[in-house]
KOLMARKE-107634 format. One record per residue: x, y, z of N, C-alpha, C, O, CB in turn. Coordinates in nm, 4 decimals, padded with zeros to 6 digits. Atoms other than C-alpha are relative to their C-alpha. Glycine has a CB too. Example, Ala and Ser with C-alpha at 12.3 -4.5 7.8 and 13.67 -1.06 7.14 Angstrom:
<sites>
SITE|00.0890|-00.1190|00.0000|01.2300|-00.4500|00.7800|00.0900|00.1200|00.0000|00.1936|00.1181|00.0665|-00.0992|00.0027|00.1246
SITE|-00.0820|-00.1190|-00.0060|01.3670|-00.1060|00.7140|-00.0770|00.1090|00.0730|-00.0261|00.2198|00.0899|00.0414|00.0462|-00.1415
</sites>
This chain:
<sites>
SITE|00.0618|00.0235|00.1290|-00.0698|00.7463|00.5385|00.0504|-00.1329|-00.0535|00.1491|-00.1885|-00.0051|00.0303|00.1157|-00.0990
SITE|00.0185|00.1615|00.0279|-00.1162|00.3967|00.3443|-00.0259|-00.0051|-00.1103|-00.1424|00.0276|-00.1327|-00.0995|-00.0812|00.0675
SITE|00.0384|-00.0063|00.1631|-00.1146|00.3662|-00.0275|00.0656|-00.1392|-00.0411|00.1817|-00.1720|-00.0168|00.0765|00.1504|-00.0991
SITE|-00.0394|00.1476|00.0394|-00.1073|00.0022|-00.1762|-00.0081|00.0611|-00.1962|-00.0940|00.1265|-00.2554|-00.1561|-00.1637|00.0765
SITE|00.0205|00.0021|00.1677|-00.0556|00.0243|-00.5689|-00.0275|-00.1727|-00.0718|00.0404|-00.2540|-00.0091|00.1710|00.0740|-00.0767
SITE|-00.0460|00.1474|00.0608|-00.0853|-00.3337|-00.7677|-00.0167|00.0111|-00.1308|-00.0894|00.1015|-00.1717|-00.0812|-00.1307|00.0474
SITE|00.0204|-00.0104|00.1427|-00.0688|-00.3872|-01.1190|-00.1360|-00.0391|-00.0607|-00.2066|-00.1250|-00.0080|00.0981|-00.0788|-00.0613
SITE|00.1591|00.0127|00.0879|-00.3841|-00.4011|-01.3327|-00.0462|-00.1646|-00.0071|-00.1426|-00.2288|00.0347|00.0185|00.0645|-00.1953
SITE|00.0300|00.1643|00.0262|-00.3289|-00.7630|-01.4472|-00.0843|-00.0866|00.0070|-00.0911|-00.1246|00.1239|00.0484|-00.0607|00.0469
SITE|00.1082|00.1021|-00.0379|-00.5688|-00.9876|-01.4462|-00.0881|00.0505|00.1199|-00.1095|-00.0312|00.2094|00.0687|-00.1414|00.0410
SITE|00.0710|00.0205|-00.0971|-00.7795|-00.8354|-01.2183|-00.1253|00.1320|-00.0669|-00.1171|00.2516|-00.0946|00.0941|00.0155|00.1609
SITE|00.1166|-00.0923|00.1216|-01.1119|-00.6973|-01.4097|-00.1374|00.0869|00.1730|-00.2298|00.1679|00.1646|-00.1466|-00.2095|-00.1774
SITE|00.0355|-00.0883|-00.1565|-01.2628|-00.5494|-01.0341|00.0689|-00.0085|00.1017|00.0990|-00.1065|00.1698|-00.1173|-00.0290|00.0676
SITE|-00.1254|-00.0455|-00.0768|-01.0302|-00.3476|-00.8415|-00.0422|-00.0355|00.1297|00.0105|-00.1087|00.2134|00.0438|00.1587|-00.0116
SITE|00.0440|-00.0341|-00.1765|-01.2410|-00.2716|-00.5336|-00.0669|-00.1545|00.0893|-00.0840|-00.1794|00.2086|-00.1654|00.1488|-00.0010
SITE|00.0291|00.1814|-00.0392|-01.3599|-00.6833|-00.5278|00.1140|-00.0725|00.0041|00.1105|-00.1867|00.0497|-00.0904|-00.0906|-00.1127
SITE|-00.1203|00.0359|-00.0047|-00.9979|-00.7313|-00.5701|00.0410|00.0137|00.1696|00.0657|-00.0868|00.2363|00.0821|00.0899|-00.1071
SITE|-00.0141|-00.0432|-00.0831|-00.9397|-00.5198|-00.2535|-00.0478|-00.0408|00.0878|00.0326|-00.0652|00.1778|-00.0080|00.0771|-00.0089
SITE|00.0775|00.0190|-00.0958|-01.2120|-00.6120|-00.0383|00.0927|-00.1948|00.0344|00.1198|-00.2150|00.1528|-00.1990|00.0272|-00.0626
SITE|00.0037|00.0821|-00.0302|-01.0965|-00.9727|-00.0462|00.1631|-00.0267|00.0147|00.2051|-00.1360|00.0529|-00.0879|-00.0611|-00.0695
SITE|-00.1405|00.0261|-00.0625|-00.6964|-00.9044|-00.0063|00.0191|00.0453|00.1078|00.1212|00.0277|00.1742|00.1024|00.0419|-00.0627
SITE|-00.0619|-00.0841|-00.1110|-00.7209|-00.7041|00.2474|-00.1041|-00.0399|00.0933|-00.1282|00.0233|00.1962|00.0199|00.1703|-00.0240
SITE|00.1241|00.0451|-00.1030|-01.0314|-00.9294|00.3954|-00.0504|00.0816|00.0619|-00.0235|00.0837|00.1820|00.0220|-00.0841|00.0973
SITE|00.0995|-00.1130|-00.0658|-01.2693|-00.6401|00.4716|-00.1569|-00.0815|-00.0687|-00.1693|-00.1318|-00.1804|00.0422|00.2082|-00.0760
SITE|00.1012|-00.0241|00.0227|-01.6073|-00.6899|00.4646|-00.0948|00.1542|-00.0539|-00.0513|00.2670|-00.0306|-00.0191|-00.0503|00.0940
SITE|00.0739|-00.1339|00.0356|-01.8591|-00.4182|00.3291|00.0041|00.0485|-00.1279|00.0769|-00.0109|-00.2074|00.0455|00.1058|00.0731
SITE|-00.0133|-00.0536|00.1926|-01.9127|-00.2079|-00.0335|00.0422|00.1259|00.0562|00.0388|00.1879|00.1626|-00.1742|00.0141|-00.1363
SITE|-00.0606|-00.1655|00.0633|-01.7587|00.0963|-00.1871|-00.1400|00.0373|-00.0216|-00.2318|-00.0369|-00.0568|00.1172|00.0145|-00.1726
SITE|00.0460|-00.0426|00.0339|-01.9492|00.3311|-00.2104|-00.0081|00.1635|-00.0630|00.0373|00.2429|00.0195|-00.0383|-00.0488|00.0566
SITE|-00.0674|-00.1314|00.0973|-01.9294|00.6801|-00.4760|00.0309|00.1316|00.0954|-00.0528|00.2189|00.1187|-00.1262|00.0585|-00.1348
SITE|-00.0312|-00.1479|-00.0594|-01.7567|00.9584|-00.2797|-00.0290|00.1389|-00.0450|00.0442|00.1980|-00.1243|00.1201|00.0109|00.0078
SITE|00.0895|-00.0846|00.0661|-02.0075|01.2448|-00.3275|00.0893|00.1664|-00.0395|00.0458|00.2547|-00.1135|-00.1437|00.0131|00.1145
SITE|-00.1352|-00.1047|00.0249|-01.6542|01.5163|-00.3168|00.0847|-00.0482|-00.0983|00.1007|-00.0113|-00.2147|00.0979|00.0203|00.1286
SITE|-00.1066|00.0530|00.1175|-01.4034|01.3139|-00.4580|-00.0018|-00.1011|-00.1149|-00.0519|-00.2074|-00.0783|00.0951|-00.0480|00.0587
SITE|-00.0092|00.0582|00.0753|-01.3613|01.1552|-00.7604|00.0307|-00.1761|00.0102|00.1284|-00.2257|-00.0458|00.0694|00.0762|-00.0491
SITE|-00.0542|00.1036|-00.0483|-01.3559|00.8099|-00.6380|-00.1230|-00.0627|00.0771|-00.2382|-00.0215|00.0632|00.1263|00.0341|00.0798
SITE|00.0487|00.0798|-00.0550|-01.4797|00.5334|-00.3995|00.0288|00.0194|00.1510|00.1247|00.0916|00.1781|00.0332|-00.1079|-00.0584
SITE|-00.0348|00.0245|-00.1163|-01.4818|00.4769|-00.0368|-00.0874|-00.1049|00.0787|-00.2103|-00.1072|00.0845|00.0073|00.1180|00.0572
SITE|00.0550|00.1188|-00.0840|-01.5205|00.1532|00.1946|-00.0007|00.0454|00.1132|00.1020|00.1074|00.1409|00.0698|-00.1279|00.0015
SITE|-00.0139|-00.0079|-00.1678|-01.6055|00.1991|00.5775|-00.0575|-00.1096|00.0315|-00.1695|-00.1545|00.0069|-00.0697|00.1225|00.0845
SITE|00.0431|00.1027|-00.0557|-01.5961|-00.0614|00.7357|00.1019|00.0074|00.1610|00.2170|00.0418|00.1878|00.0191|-00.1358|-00.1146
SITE|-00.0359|-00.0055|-00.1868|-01.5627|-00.0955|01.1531|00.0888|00.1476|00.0181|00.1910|00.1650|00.0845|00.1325|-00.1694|00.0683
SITE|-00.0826|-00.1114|-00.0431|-01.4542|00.2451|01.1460|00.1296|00.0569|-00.0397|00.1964|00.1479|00.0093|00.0170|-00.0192|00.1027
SITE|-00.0933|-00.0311|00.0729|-01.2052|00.2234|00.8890|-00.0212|00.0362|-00.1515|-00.0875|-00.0310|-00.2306|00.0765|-00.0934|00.0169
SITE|00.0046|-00.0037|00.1574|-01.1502|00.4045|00.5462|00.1307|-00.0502|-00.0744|00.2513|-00.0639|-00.0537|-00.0254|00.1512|-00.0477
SITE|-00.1344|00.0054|00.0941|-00.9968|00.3260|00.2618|-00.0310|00.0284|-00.1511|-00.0914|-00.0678|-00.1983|00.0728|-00.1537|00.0069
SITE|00.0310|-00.0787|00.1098|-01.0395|00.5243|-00.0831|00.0535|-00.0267|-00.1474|00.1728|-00.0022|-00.1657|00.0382|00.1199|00.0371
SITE|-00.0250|00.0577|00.1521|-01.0030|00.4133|-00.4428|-00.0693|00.1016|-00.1464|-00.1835|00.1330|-00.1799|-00.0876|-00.1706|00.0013
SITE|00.0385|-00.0673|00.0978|-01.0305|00.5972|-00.7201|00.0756|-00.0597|-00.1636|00.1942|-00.0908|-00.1519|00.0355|00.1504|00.0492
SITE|-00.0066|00.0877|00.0752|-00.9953|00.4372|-01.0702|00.0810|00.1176|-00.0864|00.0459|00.2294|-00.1242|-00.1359|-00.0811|-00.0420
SITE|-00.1131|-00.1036|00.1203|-00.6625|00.5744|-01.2930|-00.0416|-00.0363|-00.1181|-00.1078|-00.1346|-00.1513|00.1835|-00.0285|-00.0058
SITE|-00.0198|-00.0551|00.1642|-00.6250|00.7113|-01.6594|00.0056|-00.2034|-00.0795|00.0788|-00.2960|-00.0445|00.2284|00.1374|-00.0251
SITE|-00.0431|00.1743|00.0491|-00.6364|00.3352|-01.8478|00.0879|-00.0217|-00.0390|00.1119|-00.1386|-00.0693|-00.0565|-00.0719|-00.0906
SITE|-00.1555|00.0073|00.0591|-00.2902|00.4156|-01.9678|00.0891|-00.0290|00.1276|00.2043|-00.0723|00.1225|00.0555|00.1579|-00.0802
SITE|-00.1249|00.0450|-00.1296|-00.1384|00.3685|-01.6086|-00.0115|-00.1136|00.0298|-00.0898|-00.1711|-00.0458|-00.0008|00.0662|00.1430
SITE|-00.1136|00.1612|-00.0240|00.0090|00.0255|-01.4716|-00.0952|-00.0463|00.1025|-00.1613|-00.1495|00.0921|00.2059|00.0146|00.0783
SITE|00.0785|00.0336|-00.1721|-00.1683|00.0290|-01.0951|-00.1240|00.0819|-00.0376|-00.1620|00.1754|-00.1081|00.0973|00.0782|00.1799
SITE|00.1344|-00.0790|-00.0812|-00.4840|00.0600|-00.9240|00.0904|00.0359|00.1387|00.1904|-00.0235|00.1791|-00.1721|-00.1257|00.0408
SITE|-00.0441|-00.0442|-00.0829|-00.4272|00.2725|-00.6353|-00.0785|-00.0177|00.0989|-00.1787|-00.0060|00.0284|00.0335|00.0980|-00.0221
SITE|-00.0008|00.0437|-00.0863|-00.5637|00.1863|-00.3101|00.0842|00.1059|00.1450|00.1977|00.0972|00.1917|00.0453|-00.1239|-00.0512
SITE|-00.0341|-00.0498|-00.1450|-00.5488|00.4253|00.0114|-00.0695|-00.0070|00.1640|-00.1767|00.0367|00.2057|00.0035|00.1234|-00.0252
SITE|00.0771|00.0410|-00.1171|-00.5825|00.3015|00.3633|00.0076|00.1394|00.0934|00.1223|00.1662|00.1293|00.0695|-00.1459|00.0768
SITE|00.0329|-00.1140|-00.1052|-00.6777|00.6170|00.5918|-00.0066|-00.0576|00.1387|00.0047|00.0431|00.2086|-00.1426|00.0733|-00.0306
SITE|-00.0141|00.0397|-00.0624|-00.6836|00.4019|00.8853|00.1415|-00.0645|00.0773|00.1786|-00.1036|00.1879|-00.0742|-00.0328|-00.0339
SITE|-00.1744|00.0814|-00.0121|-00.3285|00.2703|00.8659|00.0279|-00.1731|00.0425|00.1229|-00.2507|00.0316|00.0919|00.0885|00.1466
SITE|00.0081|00.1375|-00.0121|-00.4651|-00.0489|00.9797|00.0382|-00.1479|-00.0517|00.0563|-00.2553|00.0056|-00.0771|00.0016|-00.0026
SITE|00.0143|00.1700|00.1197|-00.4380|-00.3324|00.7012|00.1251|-00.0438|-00.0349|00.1618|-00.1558|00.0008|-00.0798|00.0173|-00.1768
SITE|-00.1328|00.0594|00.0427|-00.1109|-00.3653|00.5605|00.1164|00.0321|00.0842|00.2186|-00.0152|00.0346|00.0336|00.0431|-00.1350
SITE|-00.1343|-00.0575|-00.0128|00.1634|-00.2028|00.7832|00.0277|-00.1411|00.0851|-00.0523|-00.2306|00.1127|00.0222|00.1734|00.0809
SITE|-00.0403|00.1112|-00.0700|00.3679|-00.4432|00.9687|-00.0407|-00.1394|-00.0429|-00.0252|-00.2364|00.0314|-00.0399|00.0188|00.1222
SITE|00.0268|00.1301|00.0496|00.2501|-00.7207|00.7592|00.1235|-00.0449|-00.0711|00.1789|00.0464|-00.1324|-00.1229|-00.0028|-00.0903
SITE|-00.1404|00.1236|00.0099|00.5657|-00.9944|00.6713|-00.0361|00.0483|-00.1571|-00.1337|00.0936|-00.2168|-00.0165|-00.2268|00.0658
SITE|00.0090|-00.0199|00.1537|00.6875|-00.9716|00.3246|-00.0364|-00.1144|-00.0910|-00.0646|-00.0868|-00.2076|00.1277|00.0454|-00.0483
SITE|00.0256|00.0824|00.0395|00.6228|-01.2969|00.2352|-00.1556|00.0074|-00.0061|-00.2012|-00.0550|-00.1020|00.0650|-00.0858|00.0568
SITE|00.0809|00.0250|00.0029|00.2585|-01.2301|00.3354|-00.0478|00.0655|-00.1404|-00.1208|00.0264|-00.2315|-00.0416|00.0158|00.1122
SITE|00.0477|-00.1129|00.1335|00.2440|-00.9242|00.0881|00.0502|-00.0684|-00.1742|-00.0015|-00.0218|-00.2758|00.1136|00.1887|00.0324
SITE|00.0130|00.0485|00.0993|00.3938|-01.1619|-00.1912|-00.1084|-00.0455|-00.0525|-00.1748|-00.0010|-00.1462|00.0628|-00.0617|-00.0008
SITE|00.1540|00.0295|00.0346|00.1111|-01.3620|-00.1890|-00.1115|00.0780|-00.0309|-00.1882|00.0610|-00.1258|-00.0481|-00.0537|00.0862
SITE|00.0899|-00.0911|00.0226|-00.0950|-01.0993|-00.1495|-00.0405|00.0402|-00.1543|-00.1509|00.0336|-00.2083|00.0476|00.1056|00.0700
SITE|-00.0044|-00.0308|00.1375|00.0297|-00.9724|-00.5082|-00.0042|-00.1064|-00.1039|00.0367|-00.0757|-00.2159|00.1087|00.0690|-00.0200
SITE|-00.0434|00.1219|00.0784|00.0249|-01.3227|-00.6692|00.0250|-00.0075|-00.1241|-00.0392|-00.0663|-00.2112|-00.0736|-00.0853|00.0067
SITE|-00.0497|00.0455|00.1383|00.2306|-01.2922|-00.9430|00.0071|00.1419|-00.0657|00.0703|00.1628|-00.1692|-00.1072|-00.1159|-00.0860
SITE|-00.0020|-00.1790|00.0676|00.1640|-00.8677|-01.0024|00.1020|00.0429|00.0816|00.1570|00.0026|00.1840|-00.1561|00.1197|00.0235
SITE|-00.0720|-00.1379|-00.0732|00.3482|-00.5850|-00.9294|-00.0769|00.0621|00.1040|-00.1897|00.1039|00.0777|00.0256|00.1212|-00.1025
SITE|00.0504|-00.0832|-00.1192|00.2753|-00.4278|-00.5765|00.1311|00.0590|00.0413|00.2451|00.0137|00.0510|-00.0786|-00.0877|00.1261
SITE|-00.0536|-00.0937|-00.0289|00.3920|-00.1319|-00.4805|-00.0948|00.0607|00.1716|-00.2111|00.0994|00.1840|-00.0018|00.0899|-00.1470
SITE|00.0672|-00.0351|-00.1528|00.3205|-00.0487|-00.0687|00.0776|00.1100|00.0734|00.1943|00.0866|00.1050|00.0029|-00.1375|00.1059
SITE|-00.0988|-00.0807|-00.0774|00.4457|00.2505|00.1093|-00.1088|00.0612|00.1281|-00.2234|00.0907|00.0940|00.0823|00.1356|-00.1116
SITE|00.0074|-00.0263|-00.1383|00.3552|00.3485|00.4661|00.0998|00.1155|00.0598|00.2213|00.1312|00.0476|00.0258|-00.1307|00.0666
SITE|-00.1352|-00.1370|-00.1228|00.5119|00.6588|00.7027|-00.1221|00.0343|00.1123|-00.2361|00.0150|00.0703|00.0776|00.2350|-00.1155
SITE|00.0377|-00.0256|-00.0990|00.3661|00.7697|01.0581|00.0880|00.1267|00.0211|00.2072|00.1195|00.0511|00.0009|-00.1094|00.0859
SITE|-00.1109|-00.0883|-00.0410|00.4885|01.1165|01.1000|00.0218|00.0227|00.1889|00.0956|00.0932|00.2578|-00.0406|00.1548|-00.0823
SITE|00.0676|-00.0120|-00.1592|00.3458|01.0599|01.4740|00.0697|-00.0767|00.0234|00.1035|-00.0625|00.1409|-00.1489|-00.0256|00.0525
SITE|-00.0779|00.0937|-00.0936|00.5595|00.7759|01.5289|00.1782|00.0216|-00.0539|00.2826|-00.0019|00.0069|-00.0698|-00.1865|-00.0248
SITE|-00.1591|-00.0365|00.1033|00.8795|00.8706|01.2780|00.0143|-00.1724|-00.0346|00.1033|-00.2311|00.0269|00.1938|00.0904|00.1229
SITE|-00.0062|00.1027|00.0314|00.8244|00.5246|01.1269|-00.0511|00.0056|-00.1666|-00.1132|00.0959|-00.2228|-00.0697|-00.0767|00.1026
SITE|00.0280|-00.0462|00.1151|00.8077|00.4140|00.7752|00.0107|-00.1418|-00.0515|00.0931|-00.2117|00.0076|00.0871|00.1185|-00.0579
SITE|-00.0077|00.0698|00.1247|00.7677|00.1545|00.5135|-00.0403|-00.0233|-00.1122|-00.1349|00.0411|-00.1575|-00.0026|-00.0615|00.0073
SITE|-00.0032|-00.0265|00.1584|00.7999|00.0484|00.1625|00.0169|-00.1190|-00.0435|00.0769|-00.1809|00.0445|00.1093|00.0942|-00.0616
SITE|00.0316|00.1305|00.0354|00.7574|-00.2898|-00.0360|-00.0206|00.0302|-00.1320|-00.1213|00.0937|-00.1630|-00.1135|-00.0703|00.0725
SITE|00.0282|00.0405|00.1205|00.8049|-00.3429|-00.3893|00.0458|-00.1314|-00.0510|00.1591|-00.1780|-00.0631|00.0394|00.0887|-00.0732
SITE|00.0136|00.1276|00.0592|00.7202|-00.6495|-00.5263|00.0052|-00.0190|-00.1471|-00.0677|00.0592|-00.2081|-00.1134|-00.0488|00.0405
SITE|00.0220|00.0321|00.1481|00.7783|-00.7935|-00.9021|00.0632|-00.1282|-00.0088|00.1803|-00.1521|00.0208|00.0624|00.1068|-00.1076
SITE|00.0185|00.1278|00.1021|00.7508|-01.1179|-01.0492|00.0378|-00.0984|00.1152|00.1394|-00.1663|00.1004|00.1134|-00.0093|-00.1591
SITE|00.0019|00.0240|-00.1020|00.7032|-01.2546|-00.7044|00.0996|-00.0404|00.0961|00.1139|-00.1428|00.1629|-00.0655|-00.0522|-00.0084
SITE|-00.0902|-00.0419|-00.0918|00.9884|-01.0963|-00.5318|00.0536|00.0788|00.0616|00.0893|00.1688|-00.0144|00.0493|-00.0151|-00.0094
SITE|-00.0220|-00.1634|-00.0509|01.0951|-00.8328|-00.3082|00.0766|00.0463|-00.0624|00.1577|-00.0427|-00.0879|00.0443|00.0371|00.1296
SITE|-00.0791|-00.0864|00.0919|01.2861|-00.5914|-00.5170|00.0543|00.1282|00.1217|00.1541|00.1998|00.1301|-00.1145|00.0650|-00.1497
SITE|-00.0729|-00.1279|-00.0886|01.3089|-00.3509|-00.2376|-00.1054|00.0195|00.1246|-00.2277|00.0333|00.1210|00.0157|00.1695|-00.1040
SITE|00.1081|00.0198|-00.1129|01.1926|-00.3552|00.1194|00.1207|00.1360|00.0785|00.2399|00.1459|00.0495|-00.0280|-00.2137|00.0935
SITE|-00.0061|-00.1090|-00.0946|01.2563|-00.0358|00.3761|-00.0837|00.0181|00.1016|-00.1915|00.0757|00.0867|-00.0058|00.1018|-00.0549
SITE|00.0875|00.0018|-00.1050|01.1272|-00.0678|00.6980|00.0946|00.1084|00.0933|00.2174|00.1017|00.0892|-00.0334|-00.1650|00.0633
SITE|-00.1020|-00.0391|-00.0750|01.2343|00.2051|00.9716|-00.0871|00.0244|00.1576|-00.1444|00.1334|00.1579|00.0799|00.1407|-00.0769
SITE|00.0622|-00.0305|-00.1071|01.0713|00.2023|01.3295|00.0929|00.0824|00.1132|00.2075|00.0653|00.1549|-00.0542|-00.1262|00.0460
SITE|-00.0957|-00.0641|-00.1326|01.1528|00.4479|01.6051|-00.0024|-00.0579|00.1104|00.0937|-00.0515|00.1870|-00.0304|00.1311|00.0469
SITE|00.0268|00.0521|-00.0679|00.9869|00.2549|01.8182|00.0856|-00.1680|00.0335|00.0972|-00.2272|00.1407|-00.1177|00.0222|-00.0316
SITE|-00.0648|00.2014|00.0131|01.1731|-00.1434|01.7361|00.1128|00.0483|-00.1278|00.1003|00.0221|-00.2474|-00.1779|-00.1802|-00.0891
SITE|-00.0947|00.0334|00.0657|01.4822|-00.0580|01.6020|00.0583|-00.1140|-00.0432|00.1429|-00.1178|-00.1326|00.0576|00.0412|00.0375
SITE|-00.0931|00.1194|00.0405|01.5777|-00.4163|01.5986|-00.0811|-00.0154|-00.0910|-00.0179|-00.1124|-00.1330|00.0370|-00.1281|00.0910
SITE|00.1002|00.0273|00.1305|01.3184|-00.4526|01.3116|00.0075|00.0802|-00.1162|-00.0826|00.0921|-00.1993|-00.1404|00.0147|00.0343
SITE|00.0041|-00.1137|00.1231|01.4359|-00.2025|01.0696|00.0375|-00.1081|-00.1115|00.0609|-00.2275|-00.0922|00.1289|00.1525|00.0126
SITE|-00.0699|00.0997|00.0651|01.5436|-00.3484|00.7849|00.0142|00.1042|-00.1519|-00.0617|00.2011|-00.1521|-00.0957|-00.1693|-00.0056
SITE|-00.0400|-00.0567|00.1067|01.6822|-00.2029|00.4117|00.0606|-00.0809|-00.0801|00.1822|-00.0980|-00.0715|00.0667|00.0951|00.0216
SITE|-00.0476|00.0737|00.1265|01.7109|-00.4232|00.1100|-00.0870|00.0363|-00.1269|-00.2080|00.0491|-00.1457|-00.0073|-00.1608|00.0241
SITE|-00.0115|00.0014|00.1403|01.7842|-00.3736|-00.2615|00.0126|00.1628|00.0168|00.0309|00.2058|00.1306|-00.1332|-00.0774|-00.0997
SITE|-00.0582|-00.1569|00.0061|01.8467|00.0293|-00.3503|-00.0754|00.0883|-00.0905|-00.0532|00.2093|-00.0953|00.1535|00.0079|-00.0534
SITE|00.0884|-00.1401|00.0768|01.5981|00.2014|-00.5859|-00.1721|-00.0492|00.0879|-00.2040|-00.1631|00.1222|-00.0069|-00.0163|-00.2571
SITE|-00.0902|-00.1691|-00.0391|01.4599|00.4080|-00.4478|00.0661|-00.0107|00.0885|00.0473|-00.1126|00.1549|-00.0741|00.1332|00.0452
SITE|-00.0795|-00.0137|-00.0854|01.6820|00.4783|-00.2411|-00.0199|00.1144|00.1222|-00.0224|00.2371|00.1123|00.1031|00.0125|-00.0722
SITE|00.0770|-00.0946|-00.1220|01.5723|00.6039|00.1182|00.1367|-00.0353|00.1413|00.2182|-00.1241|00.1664|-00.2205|-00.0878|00.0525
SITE|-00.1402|-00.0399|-00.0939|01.8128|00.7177|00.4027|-00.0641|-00.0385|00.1929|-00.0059|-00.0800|00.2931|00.0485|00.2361|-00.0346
SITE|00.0818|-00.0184|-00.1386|01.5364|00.7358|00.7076|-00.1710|00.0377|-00.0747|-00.2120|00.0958|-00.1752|00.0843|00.1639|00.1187
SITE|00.1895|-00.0100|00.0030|01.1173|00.7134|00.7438|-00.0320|00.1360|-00.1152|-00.1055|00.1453|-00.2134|-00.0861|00.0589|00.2090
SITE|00.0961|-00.1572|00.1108|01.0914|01.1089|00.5909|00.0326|-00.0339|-00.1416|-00.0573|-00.0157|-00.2237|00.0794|00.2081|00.0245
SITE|00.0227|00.0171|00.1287|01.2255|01.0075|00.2758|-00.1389|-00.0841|-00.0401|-00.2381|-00.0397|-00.0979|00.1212|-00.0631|-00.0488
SITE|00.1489|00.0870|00.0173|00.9570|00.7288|00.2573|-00.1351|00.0865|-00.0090|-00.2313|00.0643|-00.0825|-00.0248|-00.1019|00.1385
SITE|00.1418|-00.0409|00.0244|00.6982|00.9734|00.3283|-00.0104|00.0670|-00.1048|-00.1123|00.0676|-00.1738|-00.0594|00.0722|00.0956
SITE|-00.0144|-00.1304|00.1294|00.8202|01.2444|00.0656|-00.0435|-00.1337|-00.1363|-00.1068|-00.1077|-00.2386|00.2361|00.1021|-00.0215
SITE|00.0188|00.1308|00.1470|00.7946|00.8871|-00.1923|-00.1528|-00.0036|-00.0320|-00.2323|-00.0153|-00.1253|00.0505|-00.1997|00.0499
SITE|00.1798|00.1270|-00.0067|00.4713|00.7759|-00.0654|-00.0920|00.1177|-00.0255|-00.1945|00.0831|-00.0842|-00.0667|-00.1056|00.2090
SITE|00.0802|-00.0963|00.0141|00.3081|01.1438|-00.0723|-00.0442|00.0231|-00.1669|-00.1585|00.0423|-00.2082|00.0702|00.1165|00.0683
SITE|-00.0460|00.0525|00.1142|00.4382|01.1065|-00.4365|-00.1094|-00.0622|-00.0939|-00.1640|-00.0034|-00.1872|00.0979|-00.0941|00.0359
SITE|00.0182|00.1010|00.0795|00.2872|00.8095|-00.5676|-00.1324|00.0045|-00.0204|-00.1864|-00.0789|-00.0931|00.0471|-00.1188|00.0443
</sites>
C-alpha cells in the first residue's frame, strides 16, 4: 500500500495536481462505490477522495505501488515544492517499508527498510518513531 498526503496550499485542483506530479496521463473518474475518484491509467490505480475542508492534506492512494516508492528524497522535495508531504509505503510481500516527511522543504524524517537491499535502509530524524517495515505499515494503514 501507497498513500502520498500533501498539504492543501496553493493547490486549488488536487487530482490536476496529482496527475502532473506523479506524470500520469489520463482523468479521474467518480468511483460509483466509494466516495471518491479513481485514475487508471496503463493498468494502474490510484484513488482520491477529497477530505473534510478542516483537514491539512489531500490524500492520494497508489494501489499499484508503482509511482513513488524508491524515489530519492531529494526528488520527493521537489515534488512537494515548498508543502508539507507526507509519503508512507510497506510491502507486506516483500517485508519492506517506507516513510518521508517533508516540511518547509526538508526531510524531517525519512525510514526506509528493505529486506531485499539492506545496504539501502536508512533512518533519519525520530517522530514517528519506527523500529522495522511493520511499524510503517501499522502508521501508513493509519493515515
Amino acid at each position: 500500500m501507497s498513500v502520498l498526503l500533501i498539504e492543501k496550499k496553493n493547490i486549488e485542483e488536487p487530482m490536476a495536481w496529482f496527475r502532473e506530479a506523479a506524470q500520469i496521463a489520463g482523468n479521474w473518474q467518480k468511483d460509483p462505490v466509494l466516495n471518491g475518484y479513481n485514475l487508471v491509467s496503463h493498468g494502474d490505480t490510484f484513488y482520491y477522495c477529497a477530505a473534510d475542508d478542516t483537514e491539512t492534506f489531500f490524500r492520494f492512494e497508489d494501489f499499484s505501488n508503482n509511482y513513488f516508492e524508491f524515489v530519492d528524497t531529494a526528488e520527493m522535495i521537489d515534488i512537494a515544492k515548498g508543502r508539507e508531504l507526507i509519503f508512507g509505503y510497506f510491502s507486506d510481500d516483500t517485508c519492506s517499508a517506507e516513510f518521508l516527511h517533508i516540511k518547509d522543504g526538508k526531510c524531517i524524517r525519512e525510514f526506509r527498510e528493505y529486506s531485499d537491499y539492506p545496504q539501502d535502509n536508512v533512518d533519519l530524524g525520530c517522530e514517528p518513531a519506527f523500529s522495522s517495515w511493520a511499524d510503517v505499515a501499522s502508521y501508513v494503514e493509519r493515515m
